[in-house]
N, C-alpha and C positions, 0 to 999 in steps of 0.2 A: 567499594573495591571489588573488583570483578576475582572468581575463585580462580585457584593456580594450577599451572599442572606440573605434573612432574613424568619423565619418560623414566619406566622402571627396564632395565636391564640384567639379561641373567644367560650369561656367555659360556659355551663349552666347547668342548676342542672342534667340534665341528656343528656347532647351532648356534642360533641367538634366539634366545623368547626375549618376545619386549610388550610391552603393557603401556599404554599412558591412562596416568591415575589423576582424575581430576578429583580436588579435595572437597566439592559438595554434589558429586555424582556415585551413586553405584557404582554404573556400569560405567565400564571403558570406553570412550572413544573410538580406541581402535588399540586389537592386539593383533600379537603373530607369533610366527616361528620360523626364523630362516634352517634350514639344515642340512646334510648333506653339504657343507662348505668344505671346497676343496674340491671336490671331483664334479666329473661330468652331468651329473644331475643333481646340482645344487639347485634347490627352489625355494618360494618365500611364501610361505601363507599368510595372509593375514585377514579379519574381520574388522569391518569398517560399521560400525551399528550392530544391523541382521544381514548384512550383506558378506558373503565369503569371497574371497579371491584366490588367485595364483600366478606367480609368473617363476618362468623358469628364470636360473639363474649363472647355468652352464660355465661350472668352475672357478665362479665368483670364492674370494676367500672373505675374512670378517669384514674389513677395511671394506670392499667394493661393496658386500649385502649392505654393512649402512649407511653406504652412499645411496644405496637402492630405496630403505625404510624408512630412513630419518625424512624424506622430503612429504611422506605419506604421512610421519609423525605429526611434524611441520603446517600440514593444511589439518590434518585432523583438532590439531590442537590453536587452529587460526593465526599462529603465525607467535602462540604465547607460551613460550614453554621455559617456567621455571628454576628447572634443575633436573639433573638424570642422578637417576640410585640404583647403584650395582650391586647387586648379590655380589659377594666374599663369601665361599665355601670357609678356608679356615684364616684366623687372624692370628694363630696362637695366644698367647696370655697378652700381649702388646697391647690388644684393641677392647674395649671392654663397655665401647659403645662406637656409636657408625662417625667415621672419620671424612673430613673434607680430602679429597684427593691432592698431593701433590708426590714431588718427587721423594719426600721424607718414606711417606705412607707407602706410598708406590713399589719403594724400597725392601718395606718390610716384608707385604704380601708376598713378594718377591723371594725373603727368604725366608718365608714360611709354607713355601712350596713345596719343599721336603717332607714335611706334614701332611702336604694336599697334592702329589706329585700329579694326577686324574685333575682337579682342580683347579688350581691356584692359576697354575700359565695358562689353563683356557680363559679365566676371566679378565686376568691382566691382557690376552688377546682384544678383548671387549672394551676393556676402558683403553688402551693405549688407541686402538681406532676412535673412539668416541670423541679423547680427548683433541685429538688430530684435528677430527671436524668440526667440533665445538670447543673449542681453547676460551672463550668468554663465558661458556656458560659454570656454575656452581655444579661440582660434581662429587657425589658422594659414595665412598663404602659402606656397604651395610653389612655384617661379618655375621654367619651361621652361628658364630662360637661365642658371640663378644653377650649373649645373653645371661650363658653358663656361666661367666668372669665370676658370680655372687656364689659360686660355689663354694664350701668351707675346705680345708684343706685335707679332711679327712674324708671328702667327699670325691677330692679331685686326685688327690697322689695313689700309683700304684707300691706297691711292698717290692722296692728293687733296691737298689743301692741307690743312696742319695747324688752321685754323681750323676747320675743317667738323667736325673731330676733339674739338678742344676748347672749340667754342662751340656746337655742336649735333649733338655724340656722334655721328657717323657713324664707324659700325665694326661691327667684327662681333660679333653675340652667340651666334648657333646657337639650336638648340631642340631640345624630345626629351629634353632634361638628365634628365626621371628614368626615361624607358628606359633610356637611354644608362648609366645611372649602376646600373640596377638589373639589365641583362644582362650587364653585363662583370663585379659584384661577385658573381653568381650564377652565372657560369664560371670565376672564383676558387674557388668552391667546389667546383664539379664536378670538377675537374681537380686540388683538393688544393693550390694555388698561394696564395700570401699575396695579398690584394688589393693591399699595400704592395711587392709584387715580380712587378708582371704587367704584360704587354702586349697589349689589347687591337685589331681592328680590329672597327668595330660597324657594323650595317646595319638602321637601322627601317624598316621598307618598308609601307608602308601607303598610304592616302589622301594625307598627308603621307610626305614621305621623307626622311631623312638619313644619313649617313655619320660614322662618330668614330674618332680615335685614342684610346684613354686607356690611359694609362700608371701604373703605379701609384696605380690607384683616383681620379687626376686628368684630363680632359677637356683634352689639348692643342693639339688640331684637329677642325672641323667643317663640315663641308659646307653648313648654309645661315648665314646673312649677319646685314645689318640687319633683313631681315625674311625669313619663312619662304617667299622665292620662289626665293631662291639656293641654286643646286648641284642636285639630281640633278632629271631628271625624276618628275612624281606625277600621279598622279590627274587633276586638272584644271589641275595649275599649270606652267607652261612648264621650270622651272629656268634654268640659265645659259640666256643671248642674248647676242647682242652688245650691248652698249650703248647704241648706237647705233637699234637696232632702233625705240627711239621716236621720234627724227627722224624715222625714215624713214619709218615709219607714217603723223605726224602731216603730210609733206610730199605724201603720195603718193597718203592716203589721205582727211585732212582731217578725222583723229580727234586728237580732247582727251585729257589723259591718264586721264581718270577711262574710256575707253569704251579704251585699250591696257592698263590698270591691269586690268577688268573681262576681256581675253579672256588676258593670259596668265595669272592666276587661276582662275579659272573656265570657260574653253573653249578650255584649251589641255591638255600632259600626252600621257598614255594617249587622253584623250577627244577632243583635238586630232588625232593623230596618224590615231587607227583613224575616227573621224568615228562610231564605234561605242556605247562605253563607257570611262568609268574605272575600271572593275570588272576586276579582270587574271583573275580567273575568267570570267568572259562573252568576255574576248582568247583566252585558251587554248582554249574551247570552240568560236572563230570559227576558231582559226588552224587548228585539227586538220578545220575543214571545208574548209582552202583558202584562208582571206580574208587577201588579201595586207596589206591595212591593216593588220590586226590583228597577222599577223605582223611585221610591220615596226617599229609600235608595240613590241611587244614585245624587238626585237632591239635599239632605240635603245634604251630602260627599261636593258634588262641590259648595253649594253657603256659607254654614261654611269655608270652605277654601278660597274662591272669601273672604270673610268680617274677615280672620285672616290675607290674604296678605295687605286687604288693609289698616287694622290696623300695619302692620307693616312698610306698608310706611312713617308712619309719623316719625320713625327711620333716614332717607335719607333725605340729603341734594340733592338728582337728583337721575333718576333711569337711569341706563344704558340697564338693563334688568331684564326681570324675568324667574330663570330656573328651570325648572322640573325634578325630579330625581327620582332616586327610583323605585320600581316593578309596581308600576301604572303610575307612573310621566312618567318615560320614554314607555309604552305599552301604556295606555289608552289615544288614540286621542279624544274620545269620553269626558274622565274628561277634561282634554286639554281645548277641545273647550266651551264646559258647564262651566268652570267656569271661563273664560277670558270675556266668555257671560254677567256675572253676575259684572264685572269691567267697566262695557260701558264707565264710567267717566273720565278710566284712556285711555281712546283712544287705547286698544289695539285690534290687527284684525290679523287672521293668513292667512298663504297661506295655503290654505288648502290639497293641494298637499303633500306642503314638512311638514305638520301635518300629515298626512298620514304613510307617510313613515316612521317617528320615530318610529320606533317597532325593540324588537329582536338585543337593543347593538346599532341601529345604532341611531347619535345624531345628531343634528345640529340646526339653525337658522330657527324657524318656524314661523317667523311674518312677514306680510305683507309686500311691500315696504310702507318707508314712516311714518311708525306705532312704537312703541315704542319697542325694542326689546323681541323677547321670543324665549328662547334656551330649547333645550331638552339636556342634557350631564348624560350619565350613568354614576351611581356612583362607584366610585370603593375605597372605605372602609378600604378593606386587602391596596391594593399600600399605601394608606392614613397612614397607623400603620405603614406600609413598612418606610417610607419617614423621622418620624416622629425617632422611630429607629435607624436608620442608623444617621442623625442630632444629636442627643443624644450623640452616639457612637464617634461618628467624631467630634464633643464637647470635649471629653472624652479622646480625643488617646495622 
């Protein structure tokens, strides 16, 4: 039986990244990125092997770019393509594994958009064009949240009145569920460990950031919240505040919440902090020139992270290891070491060698002999929707 592919999709209010994942290849076929939809320099990139491309796409919206991409899909994939798996930012509690699309499912996403207002309707953009084009083929939700579902309930409810709770879902869901779900099952295997007998501590670090317990291949703690602005410092989003923090804005300052909503979002973070960038490679490059902002930025980034993993220890009955993931996770030896610095209690110590080397894809075991383990494993996201898809499918036949 020839292997399958599946086209991974992942739609925002004006992009599409899409991936096709063949299930006995590494590497992709062919990816891209449509962006800029909607306006007059809408363009597509895509890599077909080693080869890069472009074409403009001049005001194309989702609909038109994947009439553009899918034919590229189409011959990359020889005319065989299995099924498409869509990123779902949030699912709320509903979803608690990736759902075959119809209009039930469609529905919900739908109105769990309230939750994901940034979200939710860019991806329903994606699958309603997908479905349009491909109405025969198997299409699936893959949901950020539906990992955390195995949360205990003292791990997920906030301290509010139970109404808010059960008349309008305020609680926690987390995100990241198929990194989170695909680095910890991927140092189960590194390390020889059953996925059904392992404890993980997890770190995405990227643009977005999070933190996870998971324990025998289940998600029992996570770092951000109702929405993906809780827990660690990122990129441009503030993480924890105080609560309060909007009163006093709105008292002091005589902002509405859409213009406090807008800066710890958006111009807050790394890019907050250094007045710089949110780029933690353009931080490192400032700090080793002296720029105390940048430094600074970068010591809050790593010891908020050092005091979110070590809150989620208490998630684990034993730690096997802690791994690093994501566009920082796996680049920055410098976050790496800075904030294991800041763990002294937990006895971790790296080799500082084979921390070095983790840059640019490549992964491995970076902790000292002797010492508790700490793994670097690049995430891969698209394989994750791939995986998840095709299980579904093969559920289904």
């Amino acid at each position: 039986m020839s292997s399958r592919n599946v086209l991974v999709i992942n739609s925002g209010s004006s992009s599409i990244k899409f991936a096709l994942v063949n299930e006995d290849s590494e590497q992709f076929p062919i990816q891209g990125l449509a962006e800029r939809l909607g306006s007059s320099d809408a363009v597509l990139n895509w890599q077909l092997g080693d080869e890069k491309h472009v074409a403009q796409l001049h005001g194309a919206d989702h609909k038109e770019a994947f009439e553009r991409l899918l034919p590229l899909v189409q011959k990359a994939s020889q005319g065989k393509l299995t099924g498409i798996g869509h990123r779902v930012v949030h699912g709320g509690a509903h979803f608690t594994e990736a759902s075959a699309l119809n209009r039930e499912v469609i529905d919900v996403i739908r109105r769990a958009a309230v939750l994901a207002p940034l979200h939710n309707p860019a991806g329903l953009i994606g699958i309603e064009a997908a479905m349009a084009l491909y109405p025969e083929l198997t299409q699936v939700a893959v949901f950020d949240t539906a990992f955390h579902q195995t949360m205990p309930a003292h791990a997920y409810r906030y301290a509010v009145p139970e109404h808010l709770y059960t008349d309008h879902n305020v609680r926690r869901y987390g995100f990241h569920g198929t990194s989170h779900m695909y680095v910890s099952r991927k140092a189960a295997v590194m390390t020889g460990l059953p996925v059904e007998d392992s404890c993980w501590l997890t770190a995405h670090l990227g643009n977005g950031c999070s933190t996870a317990a998971v324990v025998n291949g289940e998600s029992l703690d996570t770092s951000m919240g109702l929405t993906p602005l809780e827990g660690l410092v990122m990129g441009t989003r503030s993480g924890d505040v105080d609560p309060s923090l909007h009163n006093h804005l709105a008292r002091t300052l005589g902002w509405d919440t859409q213009r406090i909503e807008t800066v710890l979002t958006k111009e807050s973070g790394l890019l907050g902090l250094s007045g710089l960038s949110n780029d933690m490679r353009t931080l490192i490059e400032a700090r080793e020139k002296g720029d105390e902002r940048a430094t600074l930025a970068i010591e809050v980034f790593c010891y908020r992270l050092a005091k979110s993993l070590a809150g989620m220890a208490c998630a684990l009955p034993r730690l096997d290891g802690l791994i690093f993931t994501g566009g920082i996770g796996e680049n920055a030896s410098l976050v790496r070491s800075k904030t294991l610095d800041y763990m002294r209690l937990f006895n971790f110590k790296l080799d500082e060698a084979a921390n070095q080397k983790c840059v640019r894809g490549e992964g491995g075991i970076i902790s000292a002999e002797n010492h508790p383990r700490v793994l670097v494993i690049p995430t891969n996201e698209e394989r994750q929707i791939a995986i998840e898809t095709l299980a579904l499918i093969d559920a289904h036949a």
